[in-house]
C-alpha positions in Angstrom: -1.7 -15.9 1.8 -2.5 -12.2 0.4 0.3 -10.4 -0.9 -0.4 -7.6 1.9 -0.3 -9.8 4.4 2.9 -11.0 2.9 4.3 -7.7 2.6 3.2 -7.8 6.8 4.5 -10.2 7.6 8.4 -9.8 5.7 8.5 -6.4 6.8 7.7 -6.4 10.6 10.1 -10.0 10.9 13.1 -8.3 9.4 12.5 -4.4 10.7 11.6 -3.4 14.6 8.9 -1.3 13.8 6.9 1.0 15.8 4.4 1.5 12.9 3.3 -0.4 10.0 0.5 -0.1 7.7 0.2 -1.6 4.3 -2.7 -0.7 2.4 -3.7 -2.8 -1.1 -4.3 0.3 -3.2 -5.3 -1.8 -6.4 -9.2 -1.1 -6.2 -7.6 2.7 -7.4 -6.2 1.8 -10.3 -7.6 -0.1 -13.7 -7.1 -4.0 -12.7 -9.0 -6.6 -12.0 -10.9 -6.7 -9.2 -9.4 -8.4 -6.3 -5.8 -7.3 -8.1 -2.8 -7.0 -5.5 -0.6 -4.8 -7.7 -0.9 -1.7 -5.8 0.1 -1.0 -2.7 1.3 1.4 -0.3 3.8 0.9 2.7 3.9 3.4 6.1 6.3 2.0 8.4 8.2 3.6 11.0 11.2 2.8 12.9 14.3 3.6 14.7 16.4 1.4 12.3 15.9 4.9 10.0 17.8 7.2 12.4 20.4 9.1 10.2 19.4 7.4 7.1 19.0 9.4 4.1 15.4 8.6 2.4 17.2 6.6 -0.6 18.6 4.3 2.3 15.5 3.6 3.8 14.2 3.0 0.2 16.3 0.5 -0.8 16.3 -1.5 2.8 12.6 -1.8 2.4 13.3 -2.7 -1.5 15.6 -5.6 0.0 13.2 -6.9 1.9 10.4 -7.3 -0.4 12.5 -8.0 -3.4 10.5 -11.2 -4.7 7.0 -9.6 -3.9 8.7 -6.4 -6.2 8.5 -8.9 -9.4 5.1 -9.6 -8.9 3.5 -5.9 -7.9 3.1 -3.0 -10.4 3.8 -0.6 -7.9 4.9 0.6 -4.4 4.7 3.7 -2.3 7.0 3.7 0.4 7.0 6.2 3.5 9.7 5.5 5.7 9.8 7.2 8.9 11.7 7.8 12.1 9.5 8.3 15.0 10.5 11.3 15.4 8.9 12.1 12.2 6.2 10.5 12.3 5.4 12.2 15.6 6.0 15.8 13.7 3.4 14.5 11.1 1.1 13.6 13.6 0.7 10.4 12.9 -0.2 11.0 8.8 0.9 10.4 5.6 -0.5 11.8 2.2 -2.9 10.2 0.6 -2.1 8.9 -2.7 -2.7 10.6 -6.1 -5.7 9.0 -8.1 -4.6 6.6 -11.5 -4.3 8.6 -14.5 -3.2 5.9 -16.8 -4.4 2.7 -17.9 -8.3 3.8 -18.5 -10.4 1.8 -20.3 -12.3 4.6 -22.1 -8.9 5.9 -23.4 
């Protein structure tokens, strides 16, 4: 099994969510092809209501804490749906890999 479809799959069993996207954002970086190190997580719920950001962080960290040894990194947006709703619906797009180049 993929580790996105891990991070799926762990996510929406322990969390009611209303959203949930993970997107494998290795092909940005300098890895391997077919690396699952990158990755960024949307997910919104009600279980955030009147949690501060770090909260949300850290439940999510929980969660995934064995897939967390074996990925470089992971963006997390955590969201009620209130805010998503005031977002309409978007999060940013992540910033492109400025480290690890190969002509460096």
């Amino acid at each position: 099994m993929s580790m996105q479809t891990t991070i799926e799959q762990k996510l929406a069993g322990e969390i009611a969510v209303d959203y949930l996207q993970v997107e494998n954002e290795s092909h940005m970086h300098n890895v391997a092809p077919g690396a699952e190190s990158h990755f960024k997580v949307t997910i919104v719920s009600n279980v955030f209501d009147e949690q501060m950001l770090i909260k949300r962080h850290r439940m999510v960290n929980r969660i995934l804490q064995q897939e967390l040894q074996q990925i470089h990194a992971l963006a997390l947006h955590t969201m009620t749906p209130q805010e998503w709703e005031a977002r309409g619906g978007l999060v940013a797009d992540s910033p492109r890999c400025r480290g690890g180049g190969k002509n460096q």
